[in-house]
C-alpha positions in Angstrom: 25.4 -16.6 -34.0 25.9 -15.1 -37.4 27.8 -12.0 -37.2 30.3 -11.1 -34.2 27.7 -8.0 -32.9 24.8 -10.3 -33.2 25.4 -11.3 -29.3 22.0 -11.9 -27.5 22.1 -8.9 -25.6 22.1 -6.8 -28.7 19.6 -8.4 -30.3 17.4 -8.4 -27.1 18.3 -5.0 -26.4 18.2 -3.0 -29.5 16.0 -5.0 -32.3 12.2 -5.6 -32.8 10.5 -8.5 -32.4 10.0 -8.0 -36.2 13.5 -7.5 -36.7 14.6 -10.9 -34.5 12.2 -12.7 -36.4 13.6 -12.0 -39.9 16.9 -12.0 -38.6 16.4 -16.0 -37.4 14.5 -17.0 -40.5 17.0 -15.3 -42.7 19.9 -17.6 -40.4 17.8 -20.4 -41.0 17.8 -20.3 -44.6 21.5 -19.3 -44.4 22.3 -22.8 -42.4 20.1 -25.0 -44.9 21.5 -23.6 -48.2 25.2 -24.3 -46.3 23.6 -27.9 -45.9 22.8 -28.4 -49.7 25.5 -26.9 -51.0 28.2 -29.2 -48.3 26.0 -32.3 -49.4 25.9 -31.5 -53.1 29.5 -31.2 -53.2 30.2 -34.8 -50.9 27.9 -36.2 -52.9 30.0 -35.1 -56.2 32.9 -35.7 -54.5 31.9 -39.6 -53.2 30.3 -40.2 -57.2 33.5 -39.4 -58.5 31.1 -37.3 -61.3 32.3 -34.0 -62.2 29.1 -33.1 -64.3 26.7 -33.2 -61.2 25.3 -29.2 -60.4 24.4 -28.3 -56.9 21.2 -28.9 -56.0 20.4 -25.3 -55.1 16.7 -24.1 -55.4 16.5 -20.1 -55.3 12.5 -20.2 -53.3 13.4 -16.1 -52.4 12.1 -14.8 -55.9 10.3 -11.4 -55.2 6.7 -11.7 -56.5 5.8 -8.8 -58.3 2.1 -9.5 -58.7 1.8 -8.7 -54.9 3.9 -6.2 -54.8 1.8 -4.1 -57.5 -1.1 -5.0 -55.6 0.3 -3.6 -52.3 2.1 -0.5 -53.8 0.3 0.1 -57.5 1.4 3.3 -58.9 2.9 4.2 -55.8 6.8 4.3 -56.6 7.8 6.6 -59.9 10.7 5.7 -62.1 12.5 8.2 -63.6 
């Protein structure tokens, strides 16, 4: 469980199927950047090297190509 609302009842009772599916893949992706960052860290910490980075890989970029496609001219700026 994620947040303290977030009990199954609520989530049966009052969200989408839509909206339990995002809200497990997005817990999912939570859990497994936790994982890489705890690893990247014991791994710094068990090399004894203080240059090593994280090993985080950002995969959640928006891709505006599809987005134009799907939306075009819809949305003004302005």
């Amino acid at each position: 469980m994620m947040y303290a609302w977030a009990t199954p009842e609520y989530i049966l009772d009052q969200m989408s199927m839509e909206q339990v599916m995002m809200y497990y893949e997005k817990g999912l992706k939570a859990v497994e950047l936790q994982a890489k960052v705890f690893w990247s860290i014991l791994g710094q910490a068990m090399s004894n090297n203080q240059q090593a980075e994280p090993a985080i890989i950002d995969s959640d970029k928006p891709d505006l190509e599809k987005f134009s496609k799907i939306y075009g001219n819809m949305i003004k700026r302005g």
